[in-house]
C-alpha positions as a Markdown table, in Angstrom:
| # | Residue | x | y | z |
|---|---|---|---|---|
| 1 | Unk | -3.4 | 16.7 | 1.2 |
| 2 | Unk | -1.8 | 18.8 | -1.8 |
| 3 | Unk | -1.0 | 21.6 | 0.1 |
| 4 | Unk | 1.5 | 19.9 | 2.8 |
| 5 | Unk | 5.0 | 19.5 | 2.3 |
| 6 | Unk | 6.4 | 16.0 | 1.2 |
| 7 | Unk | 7.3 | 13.7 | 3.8 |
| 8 | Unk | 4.9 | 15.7 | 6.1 |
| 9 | Unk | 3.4 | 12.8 | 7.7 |
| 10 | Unk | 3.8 | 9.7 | 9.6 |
| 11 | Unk | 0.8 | 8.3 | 8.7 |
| 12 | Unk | -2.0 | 9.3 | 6.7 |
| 13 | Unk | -6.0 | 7.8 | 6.7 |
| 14 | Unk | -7.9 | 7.3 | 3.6 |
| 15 | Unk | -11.9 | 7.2 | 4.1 |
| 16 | Unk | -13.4 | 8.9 | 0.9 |
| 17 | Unk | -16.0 | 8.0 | -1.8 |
| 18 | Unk | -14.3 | 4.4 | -2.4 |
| 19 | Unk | -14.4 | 4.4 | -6.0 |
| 20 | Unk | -10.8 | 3.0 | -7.8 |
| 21 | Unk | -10.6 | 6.2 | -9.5 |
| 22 | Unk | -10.5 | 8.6 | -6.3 |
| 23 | Unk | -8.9 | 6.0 | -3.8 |
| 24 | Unk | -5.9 | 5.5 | -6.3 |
| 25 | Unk | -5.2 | 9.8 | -7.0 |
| 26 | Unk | -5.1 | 9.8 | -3.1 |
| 27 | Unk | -2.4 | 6.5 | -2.7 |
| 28 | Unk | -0.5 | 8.1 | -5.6 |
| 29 | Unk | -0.7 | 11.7 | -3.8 |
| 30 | Unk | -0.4 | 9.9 | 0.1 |
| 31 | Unk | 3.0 | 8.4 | -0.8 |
| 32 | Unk | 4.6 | 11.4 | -1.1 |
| 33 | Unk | 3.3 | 13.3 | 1.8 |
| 34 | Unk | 4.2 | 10.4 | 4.2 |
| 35 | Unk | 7.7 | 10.0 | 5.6 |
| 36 | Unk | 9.9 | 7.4 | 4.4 |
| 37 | Unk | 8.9 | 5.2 | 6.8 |
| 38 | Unk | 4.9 | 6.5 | 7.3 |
| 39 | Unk | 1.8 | 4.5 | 6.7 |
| 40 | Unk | -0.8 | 5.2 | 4.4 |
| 41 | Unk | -4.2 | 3.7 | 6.0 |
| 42 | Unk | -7.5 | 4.1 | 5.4 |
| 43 | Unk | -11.1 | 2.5 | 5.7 |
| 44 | Unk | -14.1 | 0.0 | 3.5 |
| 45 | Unk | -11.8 | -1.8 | 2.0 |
| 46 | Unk | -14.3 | -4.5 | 0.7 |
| 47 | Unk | -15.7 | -5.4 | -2.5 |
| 48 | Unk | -18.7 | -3.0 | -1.9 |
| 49 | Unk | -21.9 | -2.5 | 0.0 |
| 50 | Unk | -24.2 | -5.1 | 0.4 |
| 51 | Unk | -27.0 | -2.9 | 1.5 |
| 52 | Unk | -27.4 | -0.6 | -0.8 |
| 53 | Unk | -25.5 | -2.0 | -3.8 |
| 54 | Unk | -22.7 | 0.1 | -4.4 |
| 55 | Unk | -19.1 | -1.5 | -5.8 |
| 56 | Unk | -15.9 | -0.1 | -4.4 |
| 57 | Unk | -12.5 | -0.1 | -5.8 |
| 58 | Unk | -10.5 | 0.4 | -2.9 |
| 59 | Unk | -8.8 | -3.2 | -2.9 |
| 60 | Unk | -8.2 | -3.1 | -6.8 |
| 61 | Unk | -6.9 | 0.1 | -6.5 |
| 62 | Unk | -4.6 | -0.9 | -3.1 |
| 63 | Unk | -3.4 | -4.1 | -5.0 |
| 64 | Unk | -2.7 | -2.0 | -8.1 |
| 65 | Unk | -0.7 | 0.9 | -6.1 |
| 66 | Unk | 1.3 | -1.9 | -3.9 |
| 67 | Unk | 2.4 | -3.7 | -6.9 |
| 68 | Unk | 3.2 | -0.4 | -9.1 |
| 69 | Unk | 5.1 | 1.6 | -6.0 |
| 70 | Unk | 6.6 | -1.1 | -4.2 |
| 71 | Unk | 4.3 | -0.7 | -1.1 |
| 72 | Unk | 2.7 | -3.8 | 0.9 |
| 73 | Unk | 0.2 | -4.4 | 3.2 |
| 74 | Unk | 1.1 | -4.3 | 7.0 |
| 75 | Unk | -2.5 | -4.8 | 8.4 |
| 76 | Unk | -6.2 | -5.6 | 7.4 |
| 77 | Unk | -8.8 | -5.4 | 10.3 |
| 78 | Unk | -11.6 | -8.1 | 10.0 |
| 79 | Unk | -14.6 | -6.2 | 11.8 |
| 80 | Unk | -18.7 | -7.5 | 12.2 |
| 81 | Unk | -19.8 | -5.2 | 9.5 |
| 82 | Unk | -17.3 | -6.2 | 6.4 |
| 83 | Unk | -16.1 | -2.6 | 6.0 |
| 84 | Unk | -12.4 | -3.3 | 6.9 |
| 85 | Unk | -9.0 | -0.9 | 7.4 |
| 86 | Unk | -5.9 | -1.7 | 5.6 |
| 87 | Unk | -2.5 | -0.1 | 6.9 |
| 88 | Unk | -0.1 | -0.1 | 3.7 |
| 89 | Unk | 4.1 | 0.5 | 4.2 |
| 90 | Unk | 7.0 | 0.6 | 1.5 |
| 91 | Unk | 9.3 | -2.0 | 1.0 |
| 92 | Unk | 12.2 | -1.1 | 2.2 |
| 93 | Unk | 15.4 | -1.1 | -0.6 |
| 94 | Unk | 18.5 | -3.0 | 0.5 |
| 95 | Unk | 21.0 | -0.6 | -0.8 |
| 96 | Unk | 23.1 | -1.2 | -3.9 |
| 97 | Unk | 26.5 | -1.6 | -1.9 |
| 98 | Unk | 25.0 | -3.8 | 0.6 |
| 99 | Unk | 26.6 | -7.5 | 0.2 |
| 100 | Unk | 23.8 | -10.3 | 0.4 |
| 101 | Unk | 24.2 | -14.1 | -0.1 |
| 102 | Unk | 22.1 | -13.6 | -3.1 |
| 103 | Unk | 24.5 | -11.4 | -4.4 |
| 104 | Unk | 27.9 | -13.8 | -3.9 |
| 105 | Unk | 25.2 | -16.5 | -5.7 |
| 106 | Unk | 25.1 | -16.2 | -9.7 |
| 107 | Unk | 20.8 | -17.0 | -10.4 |
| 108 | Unk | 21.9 | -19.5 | -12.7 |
| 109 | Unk | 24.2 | -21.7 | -9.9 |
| 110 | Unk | 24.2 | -25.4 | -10.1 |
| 111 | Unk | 25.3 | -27.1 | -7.0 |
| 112 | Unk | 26.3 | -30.6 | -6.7 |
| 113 | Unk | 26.3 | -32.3 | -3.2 |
């Protein structure tokens, strides 16, 4: 994934070795080679294999990367085998000169009715 450009992709798929280690240096390289509005999927994520014991990483290290990046999950499959897909998107920024109700409302507001 290194070589391509930033913003290369729409979407990019994820299926490697499932440790935390490996599947978080590929969401931290993946959200720079997807577009701004790209997708960063991939595969097992589980808390292991039940058949021949081996413990993944890949939803610690999803959680980790959503909360850190300000990413957030879009889909999970649920398939037979346990071995689900995950489809990951930013969170979009509102941008600074953008006028909300939240922002004519001081957090610390008291209203009386």
């Amino acid at each position: 994934m290194q070589q391509f450009p930033e913003a290369y992709f729409d979407w990019l798929y994820i299926d490697t070795d499932h440790s935390f280690a490996t599947t978080a240096r590929e969401l931290e390289i993946a959200m720079h080679k997807v577009k701004p509005s790209g997708r960063i999927m991939g595969h097992d994520f589980c808390i292991g294999n039940v058949v021949t014991p081996v413990v993944y990483g890949v939803v610690q290290a999803c959680n980790k990367f959503c909360v850190d990046h300000g990413w957030r999950y879009e889909y999970l499959t649920l398939e037979s085998h346990g071995h689900f897909s995950f489809s990951l998107k930013r969170i979009l920024q509102l941008s600074p000169n953008l006028v909300t109700w939240r922002s004519l409302v001081p957090l610390n507001a008291r209203f009386e009715w």
